[in-house]
Each structure stands twice: as structure tokens, then as C-alpha cells.
TORTIRO-451706 format. One line per field, with one value per residue: chain; x, y, z of N, C-alpha, C in turn; residue in three letters. Coordinates in nm, 4 decimals. Atoms other than C-alpha are relative to their C-alpha. Layout:
guro <- A,...
n_x <- X,...
n_y <- Y,...
n_z <- Z,...
ca_x <- X,...
ca_y <- Y,...
ca_z <- Z,...
c_x <- X,...
c_y <- Y,...
c_z <- Z,...
vexgu <- ala,...
***
This chain:
guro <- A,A,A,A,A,A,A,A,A,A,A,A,A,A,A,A,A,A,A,A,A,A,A,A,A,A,A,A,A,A,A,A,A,A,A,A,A,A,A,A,A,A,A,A,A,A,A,A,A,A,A,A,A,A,A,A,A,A,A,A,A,A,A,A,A,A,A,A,A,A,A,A,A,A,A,A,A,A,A,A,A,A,A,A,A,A,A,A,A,A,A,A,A,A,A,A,A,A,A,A,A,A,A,A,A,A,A,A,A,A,A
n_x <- 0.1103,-0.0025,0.1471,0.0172,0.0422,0.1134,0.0403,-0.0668,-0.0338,0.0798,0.1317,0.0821,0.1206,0.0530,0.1112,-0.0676,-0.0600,0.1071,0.0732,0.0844,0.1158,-0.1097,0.1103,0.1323,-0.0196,-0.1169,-0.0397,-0.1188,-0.0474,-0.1123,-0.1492,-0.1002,-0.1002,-0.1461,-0.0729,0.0503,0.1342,0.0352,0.1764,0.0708,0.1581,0.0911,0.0840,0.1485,0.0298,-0.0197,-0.0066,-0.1208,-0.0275,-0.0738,-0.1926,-0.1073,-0.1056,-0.0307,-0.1618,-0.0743,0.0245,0.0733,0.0742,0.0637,-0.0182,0.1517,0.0091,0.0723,0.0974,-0.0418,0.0211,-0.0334,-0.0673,-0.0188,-0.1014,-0.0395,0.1727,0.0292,0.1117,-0.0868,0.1232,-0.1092,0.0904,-0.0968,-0.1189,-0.0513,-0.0709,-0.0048,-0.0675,0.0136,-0.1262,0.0184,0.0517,0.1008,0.1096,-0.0021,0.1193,0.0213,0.1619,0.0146,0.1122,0.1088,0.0108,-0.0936,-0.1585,-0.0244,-0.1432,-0.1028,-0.0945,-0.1330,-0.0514,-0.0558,0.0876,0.0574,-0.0289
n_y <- 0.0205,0.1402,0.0252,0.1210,0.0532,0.0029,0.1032,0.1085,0.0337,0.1376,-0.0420,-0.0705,0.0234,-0.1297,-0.0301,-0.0977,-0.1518,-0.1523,-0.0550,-0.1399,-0.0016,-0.1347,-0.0592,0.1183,0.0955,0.0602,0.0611,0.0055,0.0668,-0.0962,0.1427,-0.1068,0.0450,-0.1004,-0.0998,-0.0085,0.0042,0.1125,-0.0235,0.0625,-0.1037,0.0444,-0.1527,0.0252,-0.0519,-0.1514,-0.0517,-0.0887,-0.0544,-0.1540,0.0050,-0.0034,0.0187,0.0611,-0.0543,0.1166,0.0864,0.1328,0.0926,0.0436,0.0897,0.0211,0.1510,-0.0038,-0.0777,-0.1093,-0.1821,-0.0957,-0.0633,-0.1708,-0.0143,-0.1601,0.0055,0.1228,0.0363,0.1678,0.1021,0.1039,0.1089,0.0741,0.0168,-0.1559,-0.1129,-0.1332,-0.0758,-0.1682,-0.0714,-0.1093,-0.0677,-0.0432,-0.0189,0.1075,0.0662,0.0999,0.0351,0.1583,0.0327,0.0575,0.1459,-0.0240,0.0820,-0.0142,-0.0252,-0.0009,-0.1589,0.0019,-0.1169,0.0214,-0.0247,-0.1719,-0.0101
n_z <- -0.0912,0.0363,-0.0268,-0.0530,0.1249,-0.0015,0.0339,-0.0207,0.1172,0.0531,0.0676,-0.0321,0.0203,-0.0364,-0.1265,-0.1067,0.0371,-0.0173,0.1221,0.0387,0.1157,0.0463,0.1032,0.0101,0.1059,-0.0162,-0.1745,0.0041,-0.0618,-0.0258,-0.1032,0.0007,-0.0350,-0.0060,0.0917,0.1033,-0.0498,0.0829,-0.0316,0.1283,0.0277,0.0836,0.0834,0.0806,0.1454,0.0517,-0.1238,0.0313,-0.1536,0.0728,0.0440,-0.1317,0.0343,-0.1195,0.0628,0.0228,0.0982,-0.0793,0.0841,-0.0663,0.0909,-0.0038,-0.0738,0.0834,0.0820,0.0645,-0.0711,0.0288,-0.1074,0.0667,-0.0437,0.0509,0.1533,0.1138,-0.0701,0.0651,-0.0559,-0.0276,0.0160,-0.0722,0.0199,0.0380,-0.0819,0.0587,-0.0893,-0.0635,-0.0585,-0.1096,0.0576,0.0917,-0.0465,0.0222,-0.0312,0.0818,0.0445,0.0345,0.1218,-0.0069,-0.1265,-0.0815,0.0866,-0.0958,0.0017,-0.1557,0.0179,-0.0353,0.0460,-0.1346,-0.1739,0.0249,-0.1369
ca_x <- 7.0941,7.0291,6.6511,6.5328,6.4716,6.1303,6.0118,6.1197,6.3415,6.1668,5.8283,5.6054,5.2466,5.0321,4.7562,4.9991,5.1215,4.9237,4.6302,4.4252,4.2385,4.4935,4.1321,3.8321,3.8630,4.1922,4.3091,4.6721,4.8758,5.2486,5.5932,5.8680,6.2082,6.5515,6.6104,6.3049,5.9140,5.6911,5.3194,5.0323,4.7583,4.4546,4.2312,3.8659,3.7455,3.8484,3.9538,4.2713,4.5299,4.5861,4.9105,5.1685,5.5365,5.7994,6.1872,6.2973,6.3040,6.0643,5.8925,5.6045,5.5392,5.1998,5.0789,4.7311,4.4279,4.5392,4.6097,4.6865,5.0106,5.0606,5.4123,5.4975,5.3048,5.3098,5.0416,5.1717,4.8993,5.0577,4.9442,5.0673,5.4468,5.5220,5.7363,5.7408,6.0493,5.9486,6.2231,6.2521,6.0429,5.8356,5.4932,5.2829,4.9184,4.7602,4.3968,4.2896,4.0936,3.8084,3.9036,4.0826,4.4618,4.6348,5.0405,5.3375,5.5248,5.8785,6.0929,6.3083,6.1857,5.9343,5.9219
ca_y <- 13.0170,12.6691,12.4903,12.2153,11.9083,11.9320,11.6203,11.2469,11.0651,10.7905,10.7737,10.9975,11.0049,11.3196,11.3045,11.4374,11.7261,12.0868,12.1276,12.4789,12.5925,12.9212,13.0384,12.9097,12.5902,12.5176,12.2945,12.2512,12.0363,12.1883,11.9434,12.1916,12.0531,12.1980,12.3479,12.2907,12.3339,12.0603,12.1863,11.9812,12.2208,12.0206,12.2967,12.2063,12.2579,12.6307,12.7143,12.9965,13.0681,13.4839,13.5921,13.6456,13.6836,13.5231,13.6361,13.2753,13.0478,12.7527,12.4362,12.3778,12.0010,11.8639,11.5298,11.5367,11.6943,12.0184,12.3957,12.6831,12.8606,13.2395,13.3082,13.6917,13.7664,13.3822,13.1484,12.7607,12.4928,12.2143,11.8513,11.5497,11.5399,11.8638,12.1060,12.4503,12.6845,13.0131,13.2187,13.4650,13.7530,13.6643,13.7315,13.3770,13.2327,12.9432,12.8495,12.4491,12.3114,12.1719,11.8341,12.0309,11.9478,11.8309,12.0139,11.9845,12.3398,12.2859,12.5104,12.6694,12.6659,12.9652,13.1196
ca_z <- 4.2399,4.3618,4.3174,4.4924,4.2760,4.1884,4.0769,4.1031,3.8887,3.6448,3.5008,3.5505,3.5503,3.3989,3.5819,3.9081,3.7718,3.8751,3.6280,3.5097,3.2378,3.1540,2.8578,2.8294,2.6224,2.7112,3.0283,3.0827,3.2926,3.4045,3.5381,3.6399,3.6590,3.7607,3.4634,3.2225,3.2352,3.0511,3.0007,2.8397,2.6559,2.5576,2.3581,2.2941,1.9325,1.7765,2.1566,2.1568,2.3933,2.2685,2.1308,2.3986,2.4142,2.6167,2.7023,2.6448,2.3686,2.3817,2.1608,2.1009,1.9619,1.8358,2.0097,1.8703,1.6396,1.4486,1.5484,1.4023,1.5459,1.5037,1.4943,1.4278,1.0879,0.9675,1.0711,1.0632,1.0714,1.2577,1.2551,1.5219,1.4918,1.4379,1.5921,1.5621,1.7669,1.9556,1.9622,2.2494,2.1929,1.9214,1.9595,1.9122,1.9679,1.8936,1.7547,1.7805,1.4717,1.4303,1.6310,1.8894,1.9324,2.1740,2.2485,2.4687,2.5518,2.6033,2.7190,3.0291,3.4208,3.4336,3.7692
c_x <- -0.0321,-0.1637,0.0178,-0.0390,-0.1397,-0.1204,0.0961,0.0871,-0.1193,-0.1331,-0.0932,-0.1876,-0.0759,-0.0854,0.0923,0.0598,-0.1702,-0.0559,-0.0576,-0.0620,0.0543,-0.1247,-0.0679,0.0300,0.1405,0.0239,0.1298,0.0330,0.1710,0.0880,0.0911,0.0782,0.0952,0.0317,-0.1381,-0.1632,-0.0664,-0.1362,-0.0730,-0.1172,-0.0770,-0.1326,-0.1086,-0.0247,-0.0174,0.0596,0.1531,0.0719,0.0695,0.1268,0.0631,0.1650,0.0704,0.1756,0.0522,-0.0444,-0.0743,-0.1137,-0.1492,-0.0355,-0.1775,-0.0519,-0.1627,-0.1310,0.0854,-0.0351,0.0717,0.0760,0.0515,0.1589,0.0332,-0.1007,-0.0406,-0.1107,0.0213,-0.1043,0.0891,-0.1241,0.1023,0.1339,0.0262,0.0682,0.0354,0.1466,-0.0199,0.0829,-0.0694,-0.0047,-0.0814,-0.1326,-0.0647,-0.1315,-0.0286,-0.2039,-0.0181,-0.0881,-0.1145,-0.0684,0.0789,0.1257,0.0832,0.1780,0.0936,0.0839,0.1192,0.1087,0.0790,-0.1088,-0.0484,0.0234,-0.1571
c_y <- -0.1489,-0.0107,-0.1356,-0.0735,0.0055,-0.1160,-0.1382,-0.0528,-0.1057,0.0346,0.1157,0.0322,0.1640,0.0342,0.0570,0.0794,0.1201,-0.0062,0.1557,-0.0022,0.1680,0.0869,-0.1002,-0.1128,-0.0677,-0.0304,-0.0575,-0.1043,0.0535,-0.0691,0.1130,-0.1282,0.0840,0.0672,0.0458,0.0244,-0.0365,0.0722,-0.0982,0.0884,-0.0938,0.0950,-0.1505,0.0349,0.1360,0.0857,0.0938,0.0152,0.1615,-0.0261,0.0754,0.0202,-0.0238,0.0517,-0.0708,-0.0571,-0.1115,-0.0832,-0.0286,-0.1313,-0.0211,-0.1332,-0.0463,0.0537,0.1370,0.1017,0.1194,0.1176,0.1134,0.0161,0.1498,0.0218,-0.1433,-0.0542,-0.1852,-0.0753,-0.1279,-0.1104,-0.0943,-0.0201,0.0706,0.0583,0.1324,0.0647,0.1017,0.0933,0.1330,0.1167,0.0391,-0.0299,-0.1136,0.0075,-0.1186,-0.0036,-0.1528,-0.0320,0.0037,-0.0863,0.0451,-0.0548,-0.0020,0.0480,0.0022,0.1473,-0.0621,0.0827,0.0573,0.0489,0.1488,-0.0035,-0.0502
c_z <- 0.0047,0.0134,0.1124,-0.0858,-0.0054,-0.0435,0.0249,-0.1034,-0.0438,-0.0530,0.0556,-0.0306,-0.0774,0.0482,0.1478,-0.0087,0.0052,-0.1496,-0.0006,-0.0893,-0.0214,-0.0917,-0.0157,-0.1363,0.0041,0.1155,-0.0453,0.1432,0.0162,0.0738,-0.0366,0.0399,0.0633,-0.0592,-0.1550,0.0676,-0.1137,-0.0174,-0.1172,-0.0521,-0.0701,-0.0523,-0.0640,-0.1359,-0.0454,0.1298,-0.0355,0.0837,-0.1236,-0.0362,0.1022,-0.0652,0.1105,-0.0110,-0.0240,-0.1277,0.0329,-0.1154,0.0021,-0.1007,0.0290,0.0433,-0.1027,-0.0476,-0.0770,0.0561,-0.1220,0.1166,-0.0560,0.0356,-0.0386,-0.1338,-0.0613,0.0746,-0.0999,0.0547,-0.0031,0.0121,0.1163,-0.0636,0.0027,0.0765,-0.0116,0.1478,-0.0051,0.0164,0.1006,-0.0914,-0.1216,0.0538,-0.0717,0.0982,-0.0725,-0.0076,-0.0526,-0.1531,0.0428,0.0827,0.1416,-0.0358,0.1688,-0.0092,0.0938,-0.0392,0.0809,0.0027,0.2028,0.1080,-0.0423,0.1545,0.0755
vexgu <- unk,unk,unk,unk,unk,unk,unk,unk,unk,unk,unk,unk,unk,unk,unk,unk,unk,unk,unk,unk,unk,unk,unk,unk,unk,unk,unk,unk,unk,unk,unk,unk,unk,unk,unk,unk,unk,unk,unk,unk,unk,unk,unk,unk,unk,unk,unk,unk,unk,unk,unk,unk,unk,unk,unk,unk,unk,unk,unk,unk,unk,unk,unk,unk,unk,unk,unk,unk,unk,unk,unk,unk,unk,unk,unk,unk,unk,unk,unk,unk,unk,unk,unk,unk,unk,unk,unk,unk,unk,unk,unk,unk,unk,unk,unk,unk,unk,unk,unk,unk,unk,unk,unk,unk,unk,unk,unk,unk,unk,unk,unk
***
């Protein structure tokens, strides 16, 4: 199936990428490519996005404040740098700290 390219080459700004607010306390930002889809979640202080599951595999890295990320029964408290991998089909939420946290989801084109 072919896409159209969906973005430009070269820098990119995030302020022009589609924003939302997916749960209260959390506002997101979302850059689809050809093949990948970028999201930014900035989560207010203790804010959650539920636990979910996805059929793809997908990253999620920590930029900054601390979260708590539910991965099947474990529960990984990530700090900036971090990277945790989602594998397809596990079930996975997250819960921000104290200072909120800010994360990038990486991972393939959704529809």
C-alpha cells in the first residue's frame, strides 16, 4: 500500500504537529511519517494514561520528570533517559510523578 509523504524533510518544529489531551492531565502532540508515528505526552502531576494494549511493538523514552510505567504485572519507574520496550500485546499504562514527566512514544504509523 503506498502513503503519501506526510511530513517534510529536515527540522521540524513541535509546536506544528496535531495536539489533544487523549485523559485529563495529559496533552499530546503526534508527527506521522511513512512508516513511523512520533507522539509527545506531557502528563501534569500524578496524571495517567489507563492501561491499554497495542498489536505492534513500540518505545517509550523519558525526556523529562518521572513516571511510573505499568508493563504486564511489573511496574518500572522511569527517570529522563530511559527507555522502556512495549512489546506487541502487552498490556501497559503509565502514571506521572509528582513533577509530572514528560515522554516520547515511538513506534509504527498508527492508522
Amino acid at each position: 500500500m503506498s502513503r503519501e509523504r506526510a511530513l517534510p524533510e529536515g527540522r521540524l518544529e513541535w509546536t506544528s504537529f496535531a495536539s489533544g489531551s487523549p485523559h485529563e492531565g495529559v496533552r499530546s502532540r503526534r508527527l506521522d511519517s511513512e512508516e513511523l508515528t512520533l507522539i509527545r505526552y506531557e502528563f501534569a502531576p500524578r496524571a495517567s494514561y489507563p492501561l491499554h494494549v497495542h498489536e505492534h511493538e513500540h518505545f517509550i523514552h523519558a525526556v523529562e520528570g518521572g513516571a511510573s510505567v505499568r508493563l504486564g504485572s511489573d511496574a518500572l519507574e522511569v527517570r529522563p533517559g530511559d527507555v522502556v520496550r512495549v512489546p506487541a500485546g502487552v498490556m501497559h499504562g503509565i502514571t506521572a510523578g509528582d513533577q509530572g514527566a514528560t515522554l516520547l512514544n515511538v513506534g509504527p504509523r498508527r492508522s
